[in-house]
Structures are given as structure tokens and as C-alpha cells.
N, C-alpha and C positions, 0 to 999 in steps of 0.2 A: 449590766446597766440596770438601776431599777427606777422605776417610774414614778414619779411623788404621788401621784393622785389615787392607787393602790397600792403603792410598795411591793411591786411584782417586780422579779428580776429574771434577766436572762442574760448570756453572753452575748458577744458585740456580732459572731458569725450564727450566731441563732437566731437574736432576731435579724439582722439582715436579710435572712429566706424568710422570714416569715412576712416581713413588710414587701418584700417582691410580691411573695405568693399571694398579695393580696390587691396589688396594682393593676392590673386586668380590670377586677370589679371595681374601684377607684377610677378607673378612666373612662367605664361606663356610662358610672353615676357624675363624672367631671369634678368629682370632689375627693380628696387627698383628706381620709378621715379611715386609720387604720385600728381596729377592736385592741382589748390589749389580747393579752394571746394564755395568759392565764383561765383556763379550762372554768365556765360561770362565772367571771369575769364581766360586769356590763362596763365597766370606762372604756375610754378610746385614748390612745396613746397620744403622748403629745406632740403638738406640731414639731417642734424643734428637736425631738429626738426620732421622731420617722425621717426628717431632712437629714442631720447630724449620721443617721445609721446608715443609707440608703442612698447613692447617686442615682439610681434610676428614680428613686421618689423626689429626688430636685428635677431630673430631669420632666418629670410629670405633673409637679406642681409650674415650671415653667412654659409648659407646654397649655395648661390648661389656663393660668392669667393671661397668656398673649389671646389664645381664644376670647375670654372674656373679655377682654380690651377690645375686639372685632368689633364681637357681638353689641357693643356700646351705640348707643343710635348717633350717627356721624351724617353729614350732608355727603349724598350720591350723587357723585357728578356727572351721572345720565339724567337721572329723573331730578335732581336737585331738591330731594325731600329728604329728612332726617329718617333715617331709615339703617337697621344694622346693616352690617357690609358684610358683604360674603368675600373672601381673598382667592385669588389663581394664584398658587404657589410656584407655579412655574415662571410666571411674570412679577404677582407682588400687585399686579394691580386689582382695584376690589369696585361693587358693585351691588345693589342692594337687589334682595330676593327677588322682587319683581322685573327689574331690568335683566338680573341672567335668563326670567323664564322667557322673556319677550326676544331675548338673544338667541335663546333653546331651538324658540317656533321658529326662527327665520333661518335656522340651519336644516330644521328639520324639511320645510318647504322648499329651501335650494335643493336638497338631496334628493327630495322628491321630484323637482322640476328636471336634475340631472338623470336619474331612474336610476342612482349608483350612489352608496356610502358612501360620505365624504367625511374628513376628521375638519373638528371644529376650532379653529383658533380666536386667542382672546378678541372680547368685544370690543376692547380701546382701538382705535384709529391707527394701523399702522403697527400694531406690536405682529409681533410672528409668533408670537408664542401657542402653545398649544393648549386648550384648556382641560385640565386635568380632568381623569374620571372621578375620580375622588371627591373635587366640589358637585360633578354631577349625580354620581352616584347616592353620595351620604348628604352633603348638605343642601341640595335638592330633590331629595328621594320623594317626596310629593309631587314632584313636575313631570308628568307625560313625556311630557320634550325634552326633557334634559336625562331621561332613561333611557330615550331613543339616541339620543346624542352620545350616552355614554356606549349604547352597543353598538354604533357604528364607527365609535372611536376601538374595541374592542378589535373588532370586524378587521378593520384597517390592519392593524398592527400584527393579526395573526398570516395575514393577504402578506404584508411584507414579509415575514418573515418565511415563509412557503414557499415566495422565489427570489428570495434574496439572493439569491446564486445566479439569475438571471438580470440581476442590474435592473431593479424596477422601479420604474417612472411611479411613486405612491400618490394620490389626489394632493392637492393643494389646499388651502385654507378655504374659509366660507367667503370671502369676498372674492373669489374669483372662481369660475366653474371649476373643476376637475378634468382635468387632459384627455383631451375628444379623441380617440382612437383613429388615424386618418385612412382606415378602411370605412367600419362601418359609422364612423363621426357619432359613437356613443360616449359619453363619459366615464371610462373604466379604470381599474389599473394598468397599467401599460408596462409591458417588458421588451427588454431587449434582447440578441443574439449576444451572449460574451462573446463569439468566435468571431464578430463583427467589429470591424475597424472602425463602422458610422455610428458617434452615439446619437443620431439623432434618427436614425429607422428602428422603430417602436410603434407596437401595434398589439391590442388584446390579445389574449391567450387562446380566447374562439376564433378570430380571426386568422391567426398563427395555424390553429389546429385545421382550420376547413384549408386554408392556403398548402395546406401539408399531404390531407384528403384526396387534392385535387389530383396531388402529382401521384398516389399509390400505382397506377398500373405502370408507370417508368420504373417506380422502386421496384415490383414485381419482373418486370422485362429483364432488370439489371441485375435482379437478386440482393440490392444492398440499399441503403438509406441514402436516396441521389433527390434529396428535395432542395429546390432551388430556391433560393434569398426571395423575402419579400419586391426587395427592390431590385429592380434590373441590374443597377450601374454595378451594383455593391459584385455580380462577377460570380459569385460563389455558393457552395450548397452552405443550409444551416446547419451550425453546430450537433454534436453528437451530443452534447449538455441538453440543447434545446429542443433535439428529440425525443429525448427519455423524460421530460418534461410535457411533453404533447402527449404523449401515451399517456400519461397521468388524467387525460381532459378528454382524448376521443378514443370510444371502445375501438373505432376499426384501425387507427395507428397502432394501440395495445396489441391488437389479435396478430397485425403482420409483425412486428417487434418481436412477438412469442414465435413466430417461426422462422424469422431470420436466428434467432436466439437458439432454435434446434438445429437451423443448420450450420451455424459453426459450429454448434455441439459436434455435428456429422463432419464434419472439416478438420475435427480434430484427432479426429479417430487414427491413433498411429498402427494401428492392423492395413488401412487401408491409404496409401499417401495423395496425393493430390493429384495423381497421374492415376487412380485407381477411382476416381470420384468423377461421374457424370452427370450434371442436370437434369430434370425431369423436362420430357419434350412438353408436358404441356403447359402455354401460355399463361394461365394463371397463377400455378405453384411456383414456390422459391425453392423446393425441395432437390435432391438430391438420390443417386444409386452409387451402389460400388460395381465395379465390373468382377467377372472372375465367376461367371453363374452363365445358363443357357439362357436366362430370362433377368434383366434388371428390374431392378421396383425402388419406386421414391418413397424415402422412409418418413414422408409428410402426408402426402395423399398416397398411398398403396397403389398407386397405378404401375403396371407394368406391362415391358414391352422388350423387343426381341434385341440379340447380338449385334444382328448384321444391318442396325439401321430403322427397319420397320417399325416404324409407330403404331400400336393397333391394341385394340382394347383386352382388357384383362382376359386370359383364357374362361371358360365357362367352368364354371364349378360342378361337381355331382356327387350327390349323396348328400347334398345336405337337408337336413333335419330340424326342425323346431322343438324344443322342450321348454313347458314353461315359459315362452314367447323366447327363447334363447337359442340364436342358431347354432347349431353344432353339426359334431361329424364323429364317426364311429372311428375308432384307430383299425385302422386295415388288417394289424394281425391279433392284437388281445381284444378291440371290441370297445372299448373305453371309450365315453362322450366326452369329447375333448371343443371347448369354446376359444376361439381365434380370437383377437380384442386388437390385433397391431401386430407391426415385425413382419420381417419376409418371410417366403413360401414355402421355408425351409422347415419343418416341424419335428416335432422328437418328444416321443409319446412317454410316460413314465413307464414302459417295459421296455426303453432302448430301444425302440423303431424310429425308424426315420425315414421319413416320404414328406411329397408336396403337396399341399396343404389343395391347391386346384385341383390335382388331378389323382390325387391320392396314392398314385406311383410311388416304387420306394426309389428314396432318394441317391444319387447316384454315390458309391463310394459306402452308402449304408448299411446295413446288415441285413 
């Protein structure tokens, strides 16, 4: 193709890239004005053959008259002054600069009034629609309020999407508060239990999490995750979904999680089967021993205690030694400082000795 106004030619898939590669900076400037491509070249190529070569360059000359069309001073049917219109593309309906900022502040104050990020929908009476970040972000990027609107429209959508899996209740539009939490009656996002029949027992995620807190020393007693429903009637513990969910939110769910988590690890151990597996007698631990030794020990807290029933505190250690603030112990026959960190009392030096780590005895059966 060549161009009358220098008589530069190129083929129809050369220039084609070349008038894309140049639409980015076109859509900047809003004007559809592409150099010719001929190397010190000053013409610009002509309208009807950047269109004629290029769907995306119609598609960008169309995109940018409907803009300018907006932008035309039109009567705004808030303030009723001739004023450009700004569009929600989600709805279509439009509104001049000043009425979206005055929309902005009165979102931004309900959200403050709720103490909770609320997503903002259109200002017209009645639409549901959402208002897009896009007119807040770019064609209000001078408005305080309408940046704060677009990050708690941001805020929102990331909130949903982190427990979507949880069926969750997301805030409501700006004319009506955001869903009071019916524990602590805060405005939050609100989730449910999936393993719950009731959709309508929902309650924050703190709330959940302290409700969860409360019951630890039953789940301790039990050994297993026995947290009971928010609500009485609903009968049942919560979901195993919306536990590993809670751990996410309260360090002391995470920390018992992590050792219910070792001890099925310990539960699973096929050396030793479920007739070979004893609980630690004491009250706090979830941990676990294997029988088949003179002495058990829970492989969570190292406590240990006798065969025949006797709960009683760990035998006394001797010979232990400090290096380097690092307690150790000499191996009984080659001498080696050997550091304990876990594991039962069974030890095995790297010269093949084997003794008890308490009493330094060799171990029974060892060399």
C-alpha cells in the first residue's frame, strides 16, 4: 500500500503491526494520528488507510468519539447544570464530575460510620449496580473520595474471594448499612458454615474464631476438633472447611491444628498400630506414646511415664553439660558431645552405642 502524501509503501501485514504498535500511544493522547513509518519520514498516515488496514485502529477510533460524545457538556440530572457526564459502564447511567465526588464523600462517611469497607453502588435511585473502579480510579483520580471508594471496592472483592468457599455474606450497596454481624452487631463481612443446613447462621470470622477459642480445652480433652455450632438448635460441630479456615485468623487454633496434625502423623505410623498407641496422661497434650519400651514418652511434649500405669515425672537426667549455652551429654563409650533437640530416650551415638539418653545406661538389646 502506498500513501499519496509521501509515496511510502509497505505491504498490507506490515503496516498492519506497525499501526497496532502504535495504538497504546494513540489511546493515551485520545487521538488516532499514526507517523508514516518510512525511517525521517515527518507525514502521518492517512486517516482512511490506518482505519482501511487496522480493526483494532476502528476499534480505537470508535472508542474514543463515543468518549468525546460523553465528554460534550449535556444537562445532569442531579445537579441539572450543563456539565460533562461521567458514564458507569456497568449501568450506563452518567452523572457530572461534581455529583459523582458528592456521591464519593457520602460513601466514604457511611463506611466510616459502619467502621467496615463497603463496595459502592450507582448513584441513580434504585439501580443495583456497582460502580465501577475504573470511573473512580481514572476518571476521578483527582477525588480523595472516589480513591478511597475505589480501594474499598478493591478491599471487597479480594475479602470475597479468600472465602468464597465459605458462602460469604459480602456488604451491600451504600444505601443500606452492610450486614451487622449478630454476635458482636459490627458491620463486617459475614460467613457461613458450608457443612451447615441454616443459611441464615452467619457471623464474622473473629467472632467464629473467639467462638472456636473458647471450646480449645474440650478439643484438647477429646484429642480432635469437637467445636460446637454457633447456634444451639443447628445440633452440630463446625465444619472441618471452617476450621482450617479459623486457623488462618487465630494463632492458638493454628498452633493446636499443628499438633493434632503430628498426631495423626503418629497414628499413622504402621511399625506401631492403634493397639500399640497410648495418649499422654497429661491434661493438656493431644500427644501420644507407642508401648513396647520400660518407659513411654509423648512424642509432643517428651513427657514420660512408667508401664504399669504410674504417671510421674520425667526421670532426672545426669551428666549434663552446657557448651556454648547448648546442653549436651558425653556418649558413654567414645566421649562425643551429642545435643538431644526431640525423639524418645532411645539414642545411638555415631560409634554404634546405644543407651538412654536419661540415665545414660546402655540400652537394652544394645552393644
Amino acid at each position: 500500500l502506498t500513501q499519496t502524501a509521501c509515496t511510502h509503501a509497505a505491504c498490507v501485514p506490515c503496516l498492519q503491526q506497525y499501526i497496532d504498535d502504535h495504538l497504546p500511544r494513540c489511546r493515551e493522547e485520545q487521538q488516532l494520528r499514526v507517523p508514516c513509518h518510512a525511517p525521517g519520514c515527518r507525514k502521518a498516515l492517512p486517516q482512511h488507510l490506518v482505519l482501511s488496514a487496522s480493526k483494532a485502529a476502528r476499534e480505537l477510533a470508535a472508542a474514543i468519539d463515543e468518549q468525546r460524545a460523553c465528554l460534550e457538556p449535556r444537562i445532569c440530572s442531579f445537579c441539572l447544570e450543563q456539565q460533562p457526564l461521567l458514564v458507569n459502564s456497568s449501568c450506563g447511567h452518567e452523572a457530572c464530575e461534581a455529583c459523582w465526588s458528592q456521591w464519593a464523600d457520602r460513601q466514604v462517611q457511611a463506611a466510616e460510620a459502619d467502621q467496615h469497607p463497603r463496595l459502592c453502588i450507582c448513584c441513580y435511585p434504585g439501580c443495583p449496580s456497582r460502580v465501577t473502579t475504573r470511573l473512580w480510579r481514572e476518571e476521578l483520580a483527582c477525588i480523595p473520595a472516589a480513591q478511597r471508594c475505589a480501594e474499598m471496592a478493591d478491599w471487597v472483592d479480594k475479602e470475597v474471594v479468600r472465602v468464597a468457599h465459605l458462602a460469604a455474606l459480602k456488604p451491600v450497596g451504600p444505601t443500606e448499612p452492610s450486614p451487622a454481624c449478630p454476635v458482636c452487631r459490627e458491620h463486617k463481612m459475614l460467613i457461613r458454615d458450608p457443612g451447615s443446613m441454616c443459611d441464615d447462621h452467619a457471623a464474622c470470622e473473629l467472632c467464629w474464631a473467639r467462638w472456636a477459642e473458647g471450646q480449645l480445652e474440650r478439643c484438647v480433652e477429646e484429642s480432635a476438633m469437637v467445636v460446637r455450632s454457633l447456634w444451639p438448635e443447628c445440633g452440630r460441630n463446625i465444619s472441618d472447611v471452617l476450621w482450617q479456615h479459623l486457623c488462618s485468623v487465630s494463632c492458638e487454633l493454628a498452633e493446636l491444628e499443628r499438633r493434632f496434625v503430628f498426631r495423626r502423623h503418629l497414628q499413622r505410623n504402621p511399625l506401631f498400630p492403634a493397639a500399640m498407641q497410648v495418649n499422654c496422661p497429661r491434661r493438656e497434650c493431644v500427644g501420644l506414646g507407642y508401648l513396647g519400651y520400660d518407659t513411654v514418652m509423648c512424642f509432643i511434649c517428651e513427657h514420660q511415664w512408667t508401664l504399669d500405669g504410674a504417671v510421674g515425672e520425667s526421670p532426672p537426667e545426669v551428666d549434663v553439660q552446657e557448651v556454648m549455652g547448648v546442653r549436651v551429654k558425653r556418649c558413654p563409650k567414645c566421649s562425643e558431645y551429642i545435643e538431644k533437640n526431640g525423639g524418645c530416650d532411645h539414642m545411638t551415638c555415631c560409634c554404634t552405642h546405644e543407651f538412654y539418653w536419661t540415665t545414660l545406661k546402655p540400652f537394652r538389646g544394645g552393644a
